[in-house]
C-alpha positions in Angstrom: 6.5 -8.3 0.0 3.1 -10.4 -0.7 3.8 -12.5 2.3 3.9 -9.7 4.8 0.5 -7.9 2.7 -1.6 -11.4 2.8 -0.3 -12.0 6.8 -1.4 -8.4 7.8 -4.3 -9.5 5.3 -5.2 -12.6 7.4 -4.7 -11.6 10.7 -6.8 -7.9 10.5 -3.9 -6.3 11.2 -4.3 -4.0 7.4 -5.9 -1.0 7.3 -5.1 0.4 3.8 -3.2 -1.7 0.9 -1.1 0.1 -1.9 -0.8 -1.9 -4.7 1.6 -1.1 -8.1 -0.2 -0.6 -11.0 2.6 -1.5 -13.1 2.8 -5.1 -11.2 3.5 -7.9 -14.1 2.5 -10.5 -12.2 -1.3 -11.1 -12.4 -2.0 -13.7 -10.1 -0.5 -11.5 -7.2 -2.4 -8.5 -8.1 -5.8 -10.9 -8.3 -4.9 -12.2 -4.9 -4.2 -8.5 -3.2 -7.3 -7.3 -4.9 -9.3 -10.3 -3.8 -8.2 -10.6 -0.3 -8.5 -6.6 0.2 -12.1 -7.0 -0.7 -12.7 -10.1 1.3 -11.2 -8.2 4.6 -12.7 -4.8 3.8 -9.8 -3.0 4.0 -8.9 -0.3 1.8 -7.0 -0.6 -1.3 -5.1 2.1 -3.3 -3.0 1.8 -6.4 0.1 3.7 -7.3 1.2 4.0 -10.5 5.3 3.0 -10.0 6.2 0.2 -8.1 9.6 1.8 -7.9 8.2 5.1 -6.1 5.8 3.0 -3.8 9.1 1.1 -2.9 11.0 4.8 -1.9 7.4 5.5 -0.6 8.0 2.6 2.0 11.7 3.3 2.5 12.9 0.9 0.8 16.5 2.8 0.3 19.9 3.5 0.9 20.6 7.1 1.3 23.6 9.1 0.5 25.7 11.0 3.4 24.0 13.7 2.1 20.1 12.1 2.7 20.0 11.4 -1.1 18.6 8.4 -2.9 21.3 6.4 -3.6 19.4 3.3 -4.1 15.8 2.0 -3.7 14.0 -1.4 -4.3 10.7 -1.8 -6.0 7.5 -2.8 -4.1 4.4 -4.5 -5.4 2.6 -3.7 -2.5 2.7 -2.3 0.9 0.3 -2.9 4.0 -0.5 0.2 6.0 -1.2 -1.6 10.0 -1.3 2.0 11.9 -2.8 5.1 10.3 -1.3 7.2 13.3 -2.9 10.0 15.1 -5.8 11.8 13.1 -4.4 14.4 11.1 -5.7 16.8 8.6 -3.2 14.3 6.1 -5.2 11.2 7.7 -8.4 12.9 7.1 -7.9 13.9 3.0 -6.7 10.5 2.4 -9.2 8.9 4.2 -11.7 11.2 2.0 -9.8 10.4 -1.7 -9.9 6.5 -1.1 -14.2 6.8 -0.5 -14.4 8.9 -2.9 -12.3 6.6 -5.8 -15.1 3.9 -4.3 -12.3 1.4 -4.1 -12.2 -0.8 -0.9 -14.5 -1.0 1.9 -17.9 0.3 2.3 -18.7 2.5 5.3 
């Protein structure tokens, strides 16, 4: 939730934030946006924020590994990219290119 986003925010701890484009509350998407830019970390928007909640397994699944139910996200805070990976690399490459975020 925005607590968790602002804290990994605040204490450098963010490397990438996804943010809901289809977040209803303005004030919190000023305040991502806002603080994202401040820190210099990156910050990618998703359309849904059902999906980016299932994208952040947010979900109960089924015996069978199925959705069975998921919870919205606004936004997520990405703290650990991992290992470098040809993944890691392309999405390192879309976010410069869409020029939102930090500046390298």
């Amino acid at each position: 939730g925005l607590k968790e986003v602002v804290q990994g925010l605040e204490r450098g701890e963010a490397q990438l934030v996804l943010l809901a484009e289809d977040c209803d509350e303005t004030k919190y998407v000023e305040l991502v946006e806002a603080m994202c830019a401040e820190k210099g970390v990156y910050l990618l928007k998703v359309p849904e924020k059902a999906a980016l909640g299932e994208m952040a397994g947010q979900v109960r699944l089924d015996d069978d590994g199925k959705v069975k139910k998921s919870r919205a996200a606004s936004s997520v805070a990405i703290k650990n990219f991992g290992e470098q990976s040809e993944g890691l690399a392309f999405l390192l490459n879309y976010i410069k290119e869409k020029g939102d975020g930090k500046e390298e």
